[in-house]
Each structure stands twice: as C-alpha cells, then as structure tokens.
C-alpha positions as CSV (number, residue, x, y, z in Angstrom):
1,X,33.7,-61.8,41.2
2,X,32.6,-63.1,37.8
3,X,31.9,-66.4,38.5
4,X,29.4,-64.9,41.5
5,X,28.3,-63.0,38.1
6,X,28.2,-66.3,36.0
7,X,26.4,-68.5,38.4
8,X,23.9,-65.9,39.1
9,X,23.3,-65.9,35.2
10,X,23.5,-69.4,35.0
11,X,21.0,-69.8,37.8
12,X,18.3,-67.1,35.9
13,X,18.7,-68.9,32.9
14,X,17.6,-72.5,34.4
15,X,14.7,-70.7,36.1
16,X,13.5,-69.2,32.6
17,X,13.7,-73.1,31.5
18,X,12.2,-74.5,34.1
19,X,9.0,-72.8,33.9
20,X,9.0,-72.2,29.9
21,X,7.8,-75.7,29.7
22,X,4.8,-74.6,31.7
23,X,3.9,-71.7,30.2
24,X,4.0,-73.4,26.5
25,X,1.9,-76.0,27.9
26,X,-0.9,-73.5,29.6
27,X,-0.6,-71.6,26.2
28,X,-0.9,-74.5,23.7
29,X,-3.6,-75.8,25.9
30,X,-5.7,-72.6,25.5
31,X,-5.3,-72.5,21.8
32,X,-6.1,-76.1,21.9
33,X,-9.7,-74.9,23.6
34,X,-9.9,-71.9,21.4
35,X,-9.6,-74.1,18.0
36,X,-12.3,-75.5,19.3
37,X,-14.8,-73.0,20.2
38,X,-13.7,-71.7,16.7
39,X,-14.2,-75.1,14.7
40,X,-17.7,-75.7,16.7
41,X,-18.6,-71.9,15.2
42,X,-17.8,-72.4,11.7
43,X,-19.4,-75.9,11.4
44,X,-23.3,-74.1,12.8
45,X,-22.3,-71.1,10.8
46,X,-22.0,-73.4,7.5
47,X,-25.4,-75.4,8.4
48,X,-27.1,-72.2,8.8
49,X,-25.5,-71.4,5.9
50,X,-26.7,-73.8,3.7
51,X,-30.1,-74.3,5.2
52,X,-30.5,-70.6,4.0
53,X,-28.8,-71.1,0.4
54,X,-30.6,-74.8,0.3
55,X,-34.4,-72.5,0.6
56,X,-33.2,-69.6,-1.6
57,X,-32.9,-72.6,-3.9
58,X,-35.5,-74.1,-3.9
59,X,-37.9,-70.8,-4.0
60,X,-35.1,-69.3,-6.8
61,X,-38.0,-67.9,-9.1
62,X,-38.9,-65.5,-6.2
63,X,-35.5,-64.7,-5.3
64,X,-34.7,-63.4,-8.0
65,X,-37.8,-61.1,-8.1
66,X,-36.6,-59.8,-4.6
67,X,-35.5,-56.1,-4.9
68,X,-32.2,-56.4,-3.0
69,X,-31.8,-52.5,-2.6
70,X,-35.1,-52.6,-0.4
71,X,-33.7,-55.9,1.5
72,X,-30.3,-54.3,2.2
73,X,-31.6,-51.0,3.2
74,X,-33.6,-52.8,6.2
C-alpha cells in the first residue's frame, strides 16, 4: 500500500513539473508585453513632459506671474 501511495505522489509531482515550465513561460511572456506597454508610456509621458516644461521655459516671465491657486482650483 505505500508504494501505490508513493507512485501516486511521485506521478502528481512530475505533472506539477511538467507544466510549470509552461506556465513560467506564458507568465514571463505577459510581463515581457506588459514592460512594454509600460516603457512605451513613460517615454510619451516624458516628451509631453518636457514639451510642457521646455514652453513654461521659454515664456518663464509669465509663469511666474500665473496665480497657481486660480490654475489649480480649475
């Protein structure tokens, strides 16, 4: 009786290993796409970014006569 016990562990144990490979694979490969949906976000984030600070720059005598309460508020 326990090797009918052993084998029938030893036979869920080699099915978990069989298909962990797979899963790993389908779950690396979804962070994989994920990184980049994430990477392509953060690069047009940072050019909007800096398009906005690059114009706040370059008109900085009327930003700074901006009330920021009243901009905030809206």
């Amino acid at each position: 009786m326990e090797y009918c016990d052993a084998y029938y562990e030893l036979s869920r144990l080699l099915h978990i290993a069989c298909t962990l490979s797979l899963t790993s694979a389908d779950a690396e490969r979804s962070f994989s796409c994920l990184e980049l949906v994430v990477t392509h976000l953060r690069t047009v984030m940072l050019d909007a970014r800096l398009s906005l600070v690059s114009v706040l720059s370059m008109y900085s005598v009327r930003a700074n006569t901006l009330d920021m309460e009243r901009i905030l508020i809206c």
